[in-house]
C-alpha positions as CSV (number, residue, x, y, z in Angstrom):
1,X,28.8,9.9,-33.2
2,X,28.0,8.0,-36.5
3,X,26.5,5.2,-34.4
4,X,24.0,7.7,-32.9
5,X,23.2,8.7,-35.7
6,X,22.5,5.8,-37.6
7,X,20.4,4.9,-34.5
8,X,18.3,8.3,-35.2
9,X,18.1,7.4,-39.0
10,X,16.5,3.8,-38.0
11,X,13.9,5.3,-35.5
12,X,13.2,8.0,-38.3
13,X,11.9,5.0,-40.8
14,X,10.3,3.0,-38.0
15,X,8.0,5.6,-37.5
16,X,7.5,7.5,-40.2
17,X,7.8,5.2,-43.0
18,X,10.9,6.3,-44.1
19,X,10.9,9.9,-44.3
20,X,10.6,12.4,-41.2
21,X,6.9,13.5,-40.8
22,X,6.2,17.1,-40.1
23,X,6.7,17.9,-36.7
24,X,3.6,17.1,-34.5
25,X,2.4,18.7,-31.1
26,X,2.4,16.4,-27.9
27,X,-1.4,16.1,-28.9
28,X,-0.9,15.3,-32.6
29,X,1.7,12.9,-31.7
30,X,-0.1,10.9,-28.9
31,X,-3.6,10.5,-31.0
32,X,-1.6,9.3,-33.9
33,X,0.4,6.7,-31.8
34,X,-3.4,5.7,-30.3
35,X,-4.4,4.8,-34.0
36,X,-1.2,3.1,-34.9
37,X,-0.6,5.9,-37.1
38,X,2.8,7.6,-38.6
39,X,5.0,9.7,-35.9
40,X,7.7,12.4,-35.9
41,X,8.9,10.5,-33.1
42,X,8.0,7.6,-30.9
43,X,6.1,9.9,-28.0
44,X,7.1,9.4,-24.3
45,X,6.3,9.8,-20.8
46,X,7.7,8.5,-17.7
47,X,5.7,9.4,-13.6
48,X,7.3,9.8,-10.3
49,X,6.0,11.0,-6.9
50,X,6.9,13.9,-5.0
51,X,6.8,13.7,-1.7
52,X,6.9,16.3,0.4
53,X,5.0,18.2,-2.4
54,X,1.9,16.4,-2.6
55,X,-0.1,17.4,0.6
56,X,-1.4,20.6,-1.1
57,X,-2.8,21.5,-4.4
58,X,-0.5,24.5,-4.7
59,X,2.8,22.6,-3.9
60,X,1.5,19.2,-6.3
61,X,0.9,21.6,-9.2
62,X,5.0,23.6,-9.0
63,X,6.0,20.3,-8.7
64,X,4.6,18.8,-11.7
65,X,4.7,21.8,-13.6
66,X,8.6,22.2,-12.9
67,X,8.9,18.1,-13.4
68,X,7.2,18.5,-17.4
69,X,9.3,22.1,-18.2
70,X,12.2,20.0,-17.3
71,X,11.9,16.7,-19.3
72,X,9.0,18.3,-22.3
73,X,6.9,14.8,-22.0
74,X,4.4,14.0,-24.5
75,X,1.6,13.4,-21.9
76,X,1.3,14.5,-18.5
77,X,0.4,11.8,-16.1
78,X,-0.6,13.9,-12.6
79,X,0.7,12.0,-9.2
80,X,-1.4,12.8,-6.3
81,X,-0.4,10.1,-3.2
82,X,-2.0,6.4,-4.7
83,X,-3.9,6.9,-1.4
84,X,-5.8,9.8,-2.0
85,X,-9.1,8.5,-3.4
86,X,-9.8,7.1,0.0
87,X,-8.8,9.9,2.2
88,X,-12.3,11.6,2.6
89,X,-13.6,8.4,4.4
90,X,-11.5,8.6,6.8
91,X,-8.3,6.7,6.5
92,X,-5.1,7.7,8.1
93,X,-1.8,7.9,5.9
94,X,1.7,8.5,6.6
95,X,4.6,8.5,4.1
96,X,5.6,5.2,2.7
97,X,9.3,4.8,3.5
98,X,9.8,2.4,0.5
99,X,11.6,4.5,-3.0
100,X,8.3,5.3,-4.5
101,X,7.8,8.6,-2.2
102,X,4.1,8.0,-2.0
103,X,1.7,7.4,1.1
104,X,0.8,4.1,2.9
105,X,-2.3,2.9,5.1
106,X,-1.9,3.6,9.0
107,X,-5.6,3.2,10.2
108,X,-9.4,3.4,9.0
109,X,-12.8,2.9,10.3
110,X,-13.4,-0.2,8.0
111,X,-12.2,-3.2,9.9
112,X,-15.4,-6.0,9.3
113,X,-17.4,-5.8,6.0
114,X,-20.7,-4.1,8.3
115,X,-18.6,-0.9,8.3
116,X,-18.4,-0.9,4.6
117,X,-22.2,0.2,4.9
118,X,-21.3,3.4,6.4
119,X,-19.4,5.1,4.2
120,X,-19.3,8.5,4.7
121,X,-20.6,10.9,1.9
122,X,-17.7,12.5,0.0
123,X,-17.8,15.0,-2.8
124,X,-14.7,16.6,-5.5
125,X,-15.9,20.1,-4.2
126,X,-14.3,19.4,-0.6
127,X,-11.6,17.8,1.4
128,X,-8.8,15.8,-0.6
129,X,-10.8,14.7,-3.6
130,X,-11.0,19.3,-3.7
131,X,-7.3,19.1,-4.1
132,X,-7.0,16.8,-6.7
133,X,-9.2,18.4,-8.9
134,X,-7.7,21.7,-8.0
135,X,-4.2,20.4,-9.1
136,X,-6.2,19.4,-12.8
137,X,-6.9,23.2,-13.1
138,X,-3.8,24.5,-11.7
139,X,-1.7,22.4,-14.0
140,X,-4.2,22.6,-17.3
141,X,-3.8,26.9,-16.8
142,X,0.3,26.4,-16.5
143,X,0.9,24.2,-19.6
144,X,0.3,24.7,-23.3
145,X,-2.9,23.3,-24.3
146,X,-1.2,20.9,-26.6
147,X,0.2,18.8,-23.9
148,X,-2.2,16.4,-23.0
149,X,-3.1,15.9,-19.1
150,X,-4.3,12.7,-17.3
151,X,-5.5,12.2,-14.1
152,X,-5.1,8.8,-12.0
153,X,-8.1,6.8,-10.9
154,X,-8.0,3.9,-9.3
155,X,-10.8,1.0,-9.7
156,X,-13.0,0.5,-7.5
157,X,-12.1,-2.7,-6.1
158,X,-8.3,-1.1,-5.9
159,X,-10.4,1.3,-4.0
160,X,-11.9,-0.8,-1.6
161,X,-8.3,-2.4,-1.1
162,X,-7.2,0.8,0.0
163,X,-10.0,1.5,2.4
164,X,-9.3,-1.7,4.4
165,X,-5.7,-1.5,4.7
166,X,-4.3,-3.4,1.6
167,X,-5.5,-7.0,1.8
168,X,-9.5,-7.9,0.9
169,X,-9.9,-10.8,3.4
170,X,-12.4,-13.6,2.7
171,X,-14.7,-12.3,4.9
172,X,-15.1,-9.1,2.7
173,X,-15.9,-11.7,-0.3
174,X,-18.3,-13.8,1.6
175,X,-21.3,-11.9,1.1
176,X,-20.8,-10.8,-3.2
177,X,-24.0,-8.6,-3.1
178,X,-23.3,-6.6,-0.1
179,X,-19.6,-6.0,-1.9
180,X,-21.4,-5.4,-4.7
181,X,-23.3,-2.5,-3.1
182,X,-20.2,-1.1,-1.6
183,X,-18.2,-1.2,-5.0
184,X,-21.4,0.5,-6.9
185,X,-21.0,3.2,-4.6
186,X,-16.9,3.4,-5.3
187,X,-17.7,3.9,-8.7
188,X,-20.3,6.4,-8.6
189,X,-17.9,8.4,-6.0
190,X,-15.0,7.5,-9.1
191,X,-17.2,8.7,-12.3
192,X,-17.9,12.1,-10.3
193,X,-14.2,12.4,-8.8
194,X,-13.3,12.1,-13.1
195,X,-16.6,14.3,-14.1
196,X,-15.2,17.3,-12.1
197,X,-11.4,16.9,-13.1
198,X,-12.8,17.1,-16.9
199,X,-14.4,19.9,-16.3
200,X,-11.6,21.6,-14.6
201,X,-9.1,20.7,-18.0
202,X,-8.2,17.2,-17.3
203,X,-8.1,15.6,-20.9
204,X,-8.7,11.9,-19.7
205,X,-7.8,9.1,-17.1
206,X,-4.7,6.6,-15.8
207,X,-6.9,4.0,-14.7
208,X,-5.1,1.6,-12.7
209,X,-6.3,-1.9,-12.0
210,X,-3.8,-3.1,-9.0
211,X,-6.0,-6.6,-8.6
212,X,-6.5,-7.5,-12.3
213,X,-3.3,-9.9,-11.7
214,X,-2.2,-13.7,-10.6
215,X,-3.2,-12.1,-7.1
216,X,-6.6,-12.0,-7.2
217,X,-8.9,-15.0,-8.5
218,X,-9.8,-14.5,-12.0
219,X,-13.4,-15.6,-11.8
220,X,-13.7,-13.1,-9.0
221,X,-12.3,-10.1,-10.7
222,X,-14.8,-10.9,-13.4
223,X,-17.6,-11.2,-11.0
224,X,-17.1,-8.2,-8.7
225,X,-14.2,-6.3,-10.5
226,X,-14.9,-6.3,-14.4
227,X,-18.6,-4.5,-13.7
228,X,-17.6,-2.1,-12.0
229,X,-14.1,-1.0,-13.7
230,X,-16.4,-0.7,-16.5
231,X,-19.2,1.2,-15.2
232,X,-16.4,4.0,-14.0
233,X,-14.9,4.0,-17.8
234,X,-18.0,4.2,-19.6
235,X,-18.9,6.8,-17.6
236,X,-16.2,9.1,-18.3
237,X,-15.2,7.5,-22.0
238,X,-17.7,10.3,-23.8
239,X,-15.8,13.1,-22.5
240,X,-12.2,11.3,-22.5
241,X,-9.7,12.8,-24.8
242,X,-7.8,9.7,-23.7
243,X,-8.0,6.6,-21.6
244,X,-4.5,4.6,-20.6
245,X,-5.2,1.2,-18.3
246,X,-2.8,0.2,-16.1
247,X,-2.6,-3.4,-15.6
248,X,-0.6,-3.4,-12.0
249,X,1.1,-6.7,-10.9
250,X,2.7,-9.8,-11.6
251,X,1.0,-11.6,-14.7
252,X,-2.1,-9.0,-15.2
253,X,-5.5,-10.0,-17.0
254,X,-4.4,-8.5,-20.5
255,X,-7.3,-9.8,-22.5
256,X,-8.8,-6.8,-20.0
257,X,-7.1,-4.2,-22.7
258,X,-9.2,-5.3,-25.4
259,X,-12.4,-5.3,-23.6
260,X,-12.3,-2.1,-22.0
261,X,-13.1,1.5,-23.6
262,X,-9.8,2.8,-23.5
263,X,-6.5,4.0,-25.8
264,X,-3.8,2.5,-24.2
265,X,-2.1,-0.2,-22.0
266,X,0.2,0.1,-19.4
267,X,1.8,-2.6,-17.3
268,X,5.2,-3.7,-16.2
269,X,6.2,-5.1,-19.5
270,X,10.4,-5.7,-18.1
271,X,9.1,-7.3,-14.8
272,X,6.0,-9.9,-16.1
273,X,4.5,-11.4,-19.2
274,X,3.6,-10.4,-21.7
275,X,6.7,-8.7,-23.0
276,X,6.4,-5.7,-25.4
277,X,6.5,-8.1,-28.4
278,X,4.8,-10.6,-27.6
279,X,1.6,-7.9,-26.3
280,X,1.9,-6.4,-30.0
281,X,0.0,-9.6,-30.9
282,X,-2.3,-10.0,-28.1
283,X,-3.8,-6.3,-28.4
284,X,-5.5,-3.9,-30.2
285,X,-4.5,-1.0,-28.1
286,X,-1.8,1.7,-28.2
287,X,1.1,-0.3,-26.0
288,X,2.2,2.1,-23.1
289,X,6.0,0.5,-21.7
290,X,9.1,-0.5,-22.9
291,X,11.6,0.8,-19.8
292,X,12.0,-1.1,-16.8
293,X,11.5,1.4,-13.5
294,X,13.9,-0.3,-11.5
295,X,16.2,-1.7,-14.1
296,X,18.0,0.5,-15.4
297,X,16.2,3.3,-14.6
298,X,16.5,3.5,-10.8
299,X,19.5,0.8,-11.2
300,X,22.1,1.3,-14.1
301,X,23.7,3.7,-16.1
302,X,21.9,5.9,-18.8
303,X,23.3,3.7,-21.8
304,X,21.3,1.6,-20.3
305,X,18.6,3.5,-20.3
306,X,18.9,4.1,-23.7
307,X,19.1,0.7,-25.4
308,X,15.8,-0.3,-24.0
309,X,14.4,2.5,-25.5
310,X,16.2,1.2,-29.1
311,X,14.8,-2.1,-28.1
312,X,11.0,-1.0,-28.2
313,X,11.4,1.0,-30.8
314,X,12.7,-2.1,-33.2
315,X,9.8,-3.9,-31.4
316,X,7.2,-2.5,-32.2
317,X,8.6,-0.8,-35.7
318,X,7.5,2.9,-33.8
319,X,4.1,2.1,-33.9
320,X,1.3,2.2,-31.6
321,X,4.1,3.1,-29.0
322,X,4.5,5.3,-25.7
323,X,7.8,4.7,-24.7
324,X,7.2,4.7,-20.9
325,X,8.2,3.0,-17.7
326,X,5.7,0.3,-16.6
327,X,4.8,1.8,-13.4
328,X,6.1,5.1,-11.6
329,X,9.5,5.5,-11.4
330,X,11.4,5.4,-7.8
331,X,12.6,8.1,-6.4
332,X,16.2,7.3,-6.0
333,X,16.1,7.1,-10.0
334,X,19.0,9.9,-11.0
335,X,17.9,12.8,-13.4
336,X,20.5,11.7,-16.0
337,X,18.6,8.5,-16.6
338,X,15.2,9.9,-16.8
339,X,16.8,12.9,-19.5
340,X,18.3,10.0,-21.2
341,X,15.1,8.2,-21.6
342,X,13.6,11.6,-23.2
343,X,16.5,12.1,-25.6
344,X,16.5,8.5,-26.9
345,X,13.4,8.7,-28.7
């Protein structure tokens, strides 16, 4: 018991200078941790999927509302299926049988790049993209207005991944200004997606790159990702109370944290470079990891669990910190772990 408590007494100074700070709201705490500012406490958040309860806007929002009265997390990142963006243009899903409990590609009308030119038309005020934003309101009238919520947007060229079934071939890249054209039109379908789930409550945007990485050319991603990742964030930055980036993938284009109009960084600091430390260096933004999903979360034991979380924290000294997992956390993860995560900070 002294141990623990010498471990609170550390955490106390790291963040606060020394002295506790007067207790902050979700809000108050997360804005402060954007700006590198003093904090109560380190804030935290941690995502899963809930399958079985995602497939209507009524079941997504118990869900998430039971899943944030349960753990109290500083921000509220919403988990529609990661397919959903692209469901109104006619791809065909069926549940992933992987741990994360989302959705995975079973067929779509986009099977040569010509097809890409008939996209069909697709508006927030109907079919899935109706749900989502009906979630945002459901969820923003459940929870005190001092808990931040965030909705997920994917980029568009994660978008156009998803349309044709995972994998961009080359011949989707041969012709850039015809992709061009089709990822224009991605992003304007993105900015008014995020326009309607601000005006229904949401406070901002998970914006998660899943090509930004050693996967995907770099000269490429600038070419025909970069402009159009920032044409959907620019877009929504003026009425953003807050913007994390996810960097998805094995050895992501971090220099993109820097460049980009947002608050935060997310990426899976225990599985790839750069590790926690070494990104306090290489950024400017709020850092957004510190757990590994897998290990220990989904893996080991809560003590575990725990001294990761003692790890950032000494890290980073508290500062411009959300101690978070660096992607969403499996399914098969036990409660225990993710209530040990939330007691550590």
């Amino acid at each position: 018991m002294k141990e623990n408590r010498q471990d609170q007494d550390v955490a106390a100074e790291s963040t606060t200078g020394g002295t506790a700070a007067e207790h902050m709201s979700h809000r108050a705490r997360l804005e402060a941790a954007f700006k590198g500012q003093p904090v109560d406490r380190v804030p935290v958040s941690f995502w899963r999927h809930f399958p079985g309860r995602d497939h209507t806007a009524a079941l997504q929002i118990a869900a998430t509302v039971e899943f944030q009265r349960r753990f109290d997390l500083d921000l509220v990142k919403l988990m529609p299926t990661g397919m959903y963006p692209v469901l109104d243009y006619g791809v065909e899903v069926e549940p992933s049988t992987d741990d994360l409990g989302t959705t995975r590609y079973v067929a779509g009308p986009f099977k040569a790049p010509a097809d890409l030119a008939r996209l069909p038309e697709v508006s927030p005020e109907r079919g899935a993209l109706a749900e989502q934003v009906a979630v945002v309101k459901g969820v923003r009238a459940a929870l005190d207005p001092d808990t931040p919520i965030i909705q997920t947007v994917f980029s568009p060229l994660a978008m156009l991944a998803k349309l044709v079934g995972g994998t961009i071939g080359a011949a989707f890249l041969e012709d850039e200004k015809a992709l061009g054209r089709t990822l224009d039109r991605l992003a304007d379908d993105a900015i008014a997606f995020g326009q309607a789930c601000l005006q229904r409550g949401a406070d901002g945007f998970f914006f998660a790159t899943q090509l930004a990485n050693a996967t995907f050319p770099l000269d490429l991603y600038e070419r025909i990702g970069i402009p159009f990742d920032l044409k959907v964030l620019e877009a929504l930055r003026r009425d953003s109370w807050g913007i994390v980036l996810h960097l998805h993938g094995e050895n992501p284009n971090f220099a993109l944290a820097d460049r980009y109009p947002v608050d935060a960084v997310s990426w899976e600091d225990r599985e790839t470079s750069p590790s926690l430390r070494e990104a306090l260096d290489r950024t400017t933004r709020c850092l957004v990891g510190g757990v590994g999903r897998n290990h220990p979360l989904a893996s080991s034991e809560a003590v575990a669990v725990a001294a990761q979380v003692r790890e950032a924290i000494a890290w980073t000294g508290g500062r411009r910190l959300i101690v978070a997992p660096g992607c969403v956390v499996p399914i098969s993860a036990p409660e225990h772990n993710l209530l040990a995560l939330r007691a550590a900070v």
